[in-house]
TORPAKE-568266 format. One record per residue (C-alpha): residue in one letter; x, y, z; residue number from 1. Coordinates in steps of 0.2 Angstrom, whole numbers, plus 2048, in hexadecimal, padded with zeros to 3 digits. Layout:
BEGIN
<r resn="A" xx="X" yy="Y" zz="Z" resi="NUM"/>
...
***
This chain:
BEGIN
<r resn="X" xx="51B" yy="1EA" zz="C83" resi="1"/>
<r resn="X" xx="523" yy="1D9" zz="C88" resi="2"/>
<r resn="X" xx="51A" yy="1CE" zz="C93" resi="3"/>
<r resn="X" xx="524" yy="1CB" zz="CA4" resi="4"/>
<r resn="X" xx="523" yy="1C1" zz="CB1" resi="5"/>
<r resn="X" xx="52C" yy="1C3" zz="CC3" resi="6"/>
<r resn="X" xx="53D" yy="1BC" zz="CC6" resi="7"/>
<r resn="X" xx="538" yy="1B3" zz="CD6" resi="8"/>
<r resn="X" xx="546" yy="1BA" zz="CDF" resi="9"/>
<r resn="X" xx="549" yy="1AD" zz="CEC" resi="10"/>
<r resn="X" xx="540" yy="1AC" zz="CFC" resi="11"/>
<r resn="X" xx="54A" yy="1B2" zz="D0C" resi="12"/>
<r resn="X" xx="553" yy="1BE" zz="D03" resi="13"/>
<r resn="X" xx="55A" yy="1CD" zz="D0D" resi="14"/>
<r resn="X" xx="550" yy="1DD" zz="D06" resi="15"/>
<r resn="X" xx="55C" yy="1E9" zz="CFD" resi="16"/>
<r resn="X" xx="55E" yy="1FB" zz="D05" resi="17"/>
<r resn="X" xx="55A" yy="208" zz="CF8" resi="18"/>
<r resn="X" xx="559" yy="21D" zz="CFA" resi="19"/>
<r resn="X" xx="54E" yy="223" zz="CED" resi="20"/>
<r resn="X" xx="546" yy="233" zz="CEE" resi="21"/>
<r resn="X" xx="530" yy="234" zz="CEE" resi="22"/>
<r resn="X" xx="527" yy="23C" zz="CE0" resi="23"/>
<r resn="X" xx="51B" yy="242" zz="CEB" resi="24"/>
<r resn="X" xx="526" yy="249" zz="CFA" resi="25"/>
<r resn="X" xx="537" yy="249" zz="CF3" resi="26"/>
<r resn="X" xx="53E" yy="241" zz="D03" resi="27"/>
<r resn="X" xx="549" yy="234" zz="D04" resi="28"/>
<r resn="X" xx="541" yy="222" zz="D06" resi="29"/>
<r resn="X" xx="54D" yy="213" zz="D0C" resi="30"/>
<r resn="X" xx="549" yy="202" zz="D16" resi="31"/>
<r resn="X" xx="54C" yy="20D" zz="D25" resi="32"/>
<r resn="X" xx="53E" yy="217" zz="D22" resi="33"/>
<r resn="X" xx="533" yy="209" zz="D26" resi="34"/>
<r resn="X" xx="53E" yy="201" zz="D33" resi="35"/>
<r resn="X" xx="530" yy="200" zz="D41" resi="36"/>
<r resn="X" xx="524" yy="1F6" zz="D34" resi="37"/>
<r resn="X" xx="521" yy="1E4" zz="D37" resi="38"/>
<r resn="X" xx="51D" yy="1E1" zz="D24" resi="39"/>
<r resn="X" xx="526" yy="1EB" zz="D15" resi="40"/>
<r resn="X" xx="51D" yy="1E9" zz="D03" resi="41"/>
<r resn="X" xx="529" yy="1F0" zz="CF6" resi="42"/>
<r resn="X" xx="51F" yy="1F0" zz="CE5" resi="43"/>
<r resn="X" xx="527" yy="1F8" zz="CD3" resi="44"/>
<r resn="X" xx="51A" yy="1FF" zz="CC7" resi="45"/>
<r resn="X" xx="51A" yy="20D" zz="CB9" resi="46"/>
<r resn="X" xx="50C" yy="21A" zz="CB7" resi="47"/>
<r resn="X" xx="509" yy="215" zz="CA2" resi="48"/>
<r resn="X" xx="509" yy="201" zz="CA4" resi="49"/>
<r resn="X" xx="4F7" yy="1FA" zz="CA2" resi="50"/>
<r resn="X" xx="4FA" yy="1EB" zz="CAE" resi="51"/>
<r resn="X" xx="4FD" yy="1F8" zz="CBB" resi="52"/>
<r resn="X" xx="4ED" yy="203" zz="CB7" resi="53"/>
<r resn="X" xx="4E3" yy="1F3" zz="CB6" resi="54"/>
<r resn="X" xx="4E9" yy="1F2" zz="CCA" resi="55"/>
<r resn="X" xx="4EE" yy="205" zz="CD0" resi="56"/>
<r resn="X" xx="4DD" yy="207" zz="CD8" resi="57"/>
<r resn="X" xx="4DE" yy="1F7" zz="CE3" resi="58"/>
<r resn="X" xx="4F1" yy="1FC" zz="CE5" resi="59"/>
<r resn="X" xx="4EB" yy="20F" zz="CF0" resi="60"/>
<r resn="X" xx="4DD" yy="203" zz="CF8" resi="61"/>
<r resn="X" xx="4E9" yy="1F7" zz="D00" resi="62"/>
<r resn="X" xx="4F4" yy="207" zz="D05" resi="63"/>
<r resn="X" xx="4E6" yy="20E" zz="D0E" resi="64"/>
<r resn="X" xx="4E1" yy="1FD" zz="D16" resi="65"/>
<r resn="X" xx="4F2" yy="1FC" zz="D1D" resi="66"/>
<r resn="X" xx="4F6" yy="20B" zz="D22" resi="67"/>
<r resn="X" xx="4F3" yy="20B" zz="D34" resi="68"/>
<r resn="X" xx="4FC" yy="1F9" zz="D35" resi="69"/>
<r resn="X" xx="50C" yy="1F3" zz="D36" resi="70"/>
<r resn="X" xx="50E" yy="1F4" zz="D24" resi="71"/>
<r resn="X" xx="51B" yy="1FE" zz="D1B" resi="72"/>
<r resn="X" xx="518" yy="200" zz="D08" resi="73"/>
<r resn="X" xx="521" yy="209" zz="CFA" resi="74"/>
<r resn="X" xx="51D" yy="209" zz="CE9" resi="75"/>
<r resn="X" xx="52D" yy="20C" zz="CDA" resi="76"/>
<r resn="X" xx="52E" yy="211" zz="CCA" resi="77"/>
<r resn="X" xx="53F" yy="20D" zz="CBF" resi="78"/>
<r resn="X" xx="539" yy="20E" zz="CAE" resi="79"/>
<r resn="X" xx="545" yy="216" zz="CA3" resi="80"/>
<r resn="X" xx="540" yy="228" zz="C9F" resi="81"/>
<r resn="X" xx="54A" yy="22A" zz="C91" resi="82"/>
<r resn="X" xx="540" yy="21D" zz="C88" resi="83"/>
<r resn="X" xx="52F" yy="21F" zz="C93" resi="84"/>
<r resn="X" xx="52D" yy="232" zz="C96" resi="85"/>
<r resn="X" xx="51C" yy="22F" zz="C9F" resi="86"/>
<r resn="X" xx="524" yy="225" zz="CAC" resi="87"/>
<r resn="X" xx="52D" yy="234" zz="CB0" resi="88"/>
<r resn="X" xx="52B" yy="23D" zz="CC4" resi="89"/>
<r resn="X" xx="520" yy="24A" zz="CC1" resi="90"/>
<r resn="X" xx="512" yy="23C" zz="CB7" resi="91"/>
<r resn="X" xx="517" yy="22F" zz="CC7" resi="92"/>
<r resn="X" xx="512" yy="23E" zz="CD2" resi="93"/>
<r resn="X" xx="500" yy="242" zz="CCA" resi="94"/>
<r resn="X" xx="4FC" yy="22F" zz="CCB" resi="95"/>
<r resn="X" xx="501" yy="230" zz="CDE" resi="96"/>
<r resn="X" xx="4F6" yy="23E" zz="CE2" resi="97"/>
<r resn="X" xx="4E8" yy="239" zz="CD4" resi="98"/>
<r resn="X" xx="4E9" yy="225" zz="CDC" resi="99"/>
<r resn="X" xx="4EA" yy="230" zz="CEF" resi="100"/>
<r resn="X" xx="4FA" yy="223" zz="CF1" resi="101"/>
<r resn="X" xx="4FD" yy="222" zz="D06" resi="102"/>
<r resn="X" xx="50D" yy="21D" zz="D03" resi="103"/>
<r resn="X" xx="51D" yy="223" zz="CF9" resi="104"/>
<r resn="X" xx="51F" yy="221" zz="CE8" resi="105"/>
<r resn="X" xx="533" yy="222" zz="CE2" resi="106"/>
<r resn="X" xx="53D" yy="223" zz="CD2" resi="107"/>
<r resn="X" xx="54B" yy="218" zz="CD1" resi="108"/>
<r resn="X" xx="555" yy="222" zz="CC4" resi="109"/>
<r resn="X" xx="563" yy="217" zz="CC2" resi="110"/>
<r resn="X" xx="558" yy="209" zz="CC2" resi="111"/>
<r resn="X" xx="565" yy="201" zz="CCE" resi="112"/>
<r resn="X" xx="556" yy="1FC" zz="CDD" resi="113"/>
<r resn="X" xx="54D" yy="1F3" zz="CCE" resi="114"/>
<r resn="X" xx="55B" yy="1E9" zz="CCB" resi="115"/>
<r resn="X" xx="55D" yy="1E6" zz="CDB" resi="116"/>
<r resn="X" xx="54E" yy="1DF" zz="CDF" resi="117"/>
<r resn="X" xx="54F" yy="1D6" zz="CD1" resi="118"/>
<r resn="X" xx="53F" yy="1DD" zz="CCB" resi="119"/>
<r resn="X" xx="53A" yy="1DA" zz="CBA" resi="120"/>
<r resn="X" xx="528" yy="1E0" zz="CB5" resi="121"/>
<r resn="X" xx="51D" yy="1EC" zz="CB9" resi="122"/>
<r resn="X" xx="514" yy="1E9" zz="CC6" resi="123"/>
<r resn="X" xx="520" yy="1DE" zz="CD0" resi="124"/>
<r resn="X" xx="51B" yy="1DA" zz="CE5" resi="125"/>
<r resn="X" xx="528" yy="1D6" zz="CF1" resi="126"/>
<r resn="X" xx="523" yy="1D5" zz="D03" resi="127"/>
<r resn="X" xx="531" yy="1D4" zz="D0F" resi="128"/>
<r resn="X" xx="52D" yy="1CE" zz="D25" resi="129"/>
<r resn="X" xx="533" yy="1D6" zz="D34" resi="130"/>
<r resn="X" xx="545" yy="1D1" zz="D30" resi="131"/>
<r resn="X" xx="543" yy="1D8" zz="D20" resi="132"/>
<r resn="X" xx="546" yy="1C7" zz="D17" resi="133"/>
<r resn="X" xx="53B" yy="1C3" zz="D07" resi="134"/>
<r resn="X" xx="52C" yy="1B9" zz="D0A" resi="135"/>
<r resn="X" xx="521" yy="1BD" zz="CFC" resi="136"/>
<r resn="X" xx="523" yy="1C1" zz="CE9" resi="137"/>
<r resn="X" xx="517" yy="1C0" zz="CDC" resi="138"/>
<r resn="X" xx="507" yy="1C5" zz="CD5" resi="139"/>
<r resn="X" xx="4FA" yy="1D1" zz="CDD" resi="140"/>
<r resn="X" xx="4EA" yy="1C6" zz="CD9" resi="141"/>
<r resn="X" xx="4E5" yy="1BA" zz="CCB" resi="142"/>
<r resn="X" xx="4DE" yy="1CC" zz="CC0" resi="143"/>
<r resn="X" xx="4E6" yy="1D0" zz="CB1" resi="144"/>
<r resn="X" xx="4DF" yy="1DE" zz="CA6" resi="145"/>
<r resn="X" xx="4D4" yy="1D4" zz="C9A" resi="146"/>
<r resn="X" xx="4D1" yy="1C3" zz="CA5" resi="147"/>
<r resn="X" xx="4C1" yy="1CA" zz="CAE" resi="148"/>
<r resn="X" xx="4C7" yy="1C5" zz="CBF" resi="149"/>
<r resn="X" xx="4C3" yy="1D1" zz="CCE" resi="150"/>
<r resn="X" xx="4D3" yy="1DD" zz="CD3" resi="151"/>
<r resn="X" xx="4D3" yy="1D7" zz="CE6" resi="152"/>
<r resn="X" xx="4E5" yy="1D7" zz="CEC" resi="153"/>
<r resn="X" xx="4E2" yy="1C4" zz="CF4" resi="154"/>
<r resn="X" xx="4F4" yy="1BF" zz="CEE" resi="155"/>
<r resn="X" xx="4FD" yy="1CE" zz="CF7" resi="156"/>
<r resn="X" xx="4F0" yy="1D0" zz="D04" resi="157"/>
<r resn="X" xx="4F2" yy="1C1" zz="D0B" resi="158"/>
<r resn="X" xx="506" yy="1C2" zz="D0D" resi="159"/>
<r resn="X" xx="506" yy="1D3" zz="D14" resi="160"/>
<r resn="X" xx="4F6" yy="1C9" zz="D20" resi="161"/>
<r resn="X" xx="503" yy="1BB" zz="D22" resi="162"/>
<r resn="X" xx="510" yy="1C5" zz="D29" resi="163"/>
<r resn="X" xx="508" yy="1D0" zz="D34" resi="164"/>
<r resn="X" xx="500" yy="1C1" zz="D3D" resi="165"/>
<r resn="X" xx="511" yy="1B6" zz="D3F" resi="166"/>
<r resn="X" xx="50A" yy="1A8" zz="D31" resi="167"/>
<r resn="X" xx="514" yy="19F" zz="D25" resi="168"/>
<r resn="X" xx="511" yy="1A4" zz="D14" resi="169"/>
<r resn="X" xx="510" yy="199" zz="D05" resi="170"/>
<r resn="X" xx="51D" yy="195" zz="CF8" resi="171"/>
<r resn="X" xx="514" yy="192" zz="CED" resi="172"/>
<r resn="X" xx="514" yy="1A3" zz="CE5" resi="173"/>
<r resn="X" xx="50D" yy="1AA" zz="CD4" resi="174"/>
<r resn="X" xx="518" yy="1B4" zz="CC9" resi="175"/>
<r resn="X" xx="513" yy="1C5" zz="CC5" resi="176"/>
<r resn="X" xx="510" yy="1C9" zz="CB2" resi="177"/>
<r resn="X" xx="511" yy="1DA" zz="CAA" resi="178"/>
<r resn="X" xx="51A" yy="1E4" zz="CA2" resi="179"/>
<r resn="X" xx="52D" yy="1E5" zz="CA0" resi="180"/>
<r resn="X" xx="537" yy="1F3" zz="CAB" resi="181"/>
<r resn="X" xx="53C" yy="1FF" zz="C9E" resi="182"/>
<r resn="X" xx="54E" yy="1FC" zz="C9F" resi="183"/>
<r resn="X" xx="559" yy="20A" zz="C97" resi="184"/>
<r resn="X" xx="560" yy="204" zz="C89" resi="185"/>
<r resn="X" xx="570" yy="1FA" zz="C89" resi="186"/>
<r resn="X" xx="56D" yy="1F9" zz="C9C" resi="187"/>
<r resn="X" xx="562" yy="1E9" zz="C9D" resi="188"/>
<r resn="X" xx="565" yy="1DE" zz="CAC" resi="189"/>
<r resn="X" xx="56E" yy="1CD" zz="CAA" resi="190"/>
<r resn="X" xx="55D" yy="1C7" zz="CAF" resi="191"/>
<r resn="X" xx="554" yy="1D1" zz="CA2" resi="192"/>
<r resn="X" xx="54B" yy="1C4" zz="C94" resi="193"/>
<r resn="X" xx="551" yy="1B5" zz="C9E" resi="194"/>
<r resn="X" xx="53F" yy="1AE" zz="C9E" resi="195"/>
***
């Protein structure tokens, strides 16, 4: 396990389309299917990683809080299976159902939407506005398995707050940490290890 932060992917930034199929549903999930939302919350996170189990909990709670707002979320996974066969759909599947997920839960087998995104770790928050441009990337909360803070959500809550209400949100934004995305091998990002 290698200790990863986020990239920061700069603010404004356009959100990438993707079309990945959910575990749970097997449709096909693309910006469009949350094109009525006022807030769109893109998070990547595996099922085996223990930063995301320290937070999976808090991770359906904020799914149910939002989900008769204006708030789209989607949660992907683009861990490698070759070298991370418990990252694969059917395991991404039972943590949905187990976590009772209200949003989808996609695999991006190519791992091309991670790159994308320039996501790096696992978990890694992006929070896009109305226009779909990035406002908010970073850390869930303060917790970290091990540093006895409370799991609340306050980082990530307060964005999706922030853009449902019209505010501006802060720049001053805290990195993620977890988990490196299992990259398949000899497919690493330019990005990859640039920390």
């Amino acid at each position: 396990m290698t200790l990863t932060p986020s990239t920061m992917l700069a603010l404004g930034t356009p959100a990438p389309d993707f079309q990945l199929p959910d575990v749970v549903t097997k449709k096909t999930i693309s910006l469009e299917t949350f094109g009525d939302k006022t807030a769109l919350v893109v998070m990547f996170i595996c099922q085996h990683c223990p930063f995301v189990k320290h937070i999976q909990e808090e991770l359906a709670n904020i799914g149910s809080y939002y989900q008769d707002r204006s708030v789209g979320i989607v949660a992907i996974s683009s861990n490698s299976v070759e070298t991370h066969p418990q990252d694969a759909p059917e395991h991404l599947k039972a943590m949905a159902l187990t976590l009772g997920f209200s949003f989808p839960y996609c695999y991006d087998e190519t791992q091309q939407v991670a790159i994308a995104y320039t996501a790096a770790c696992t978990p890694d928050f992006f929070v896009f506005d109305g226009s779909r441009r990035l406002v908010y990337r970073g850390q869930l909360d303060d917790s970290r398995p091990g540093n006895n803070q409370p799991v609340t959500g306050k980082d990530l809550r307060s964005a999706i707050d922030a853009v449902l209400a019209g505010d501006p949100i802060s720049e001053d934004q805290k990195p993620s940490i977890g988990c490196n995305i299992k990259w398949k091998p000899g497919h690493e990002p330019a990005y990859y290890g640039a920390w």
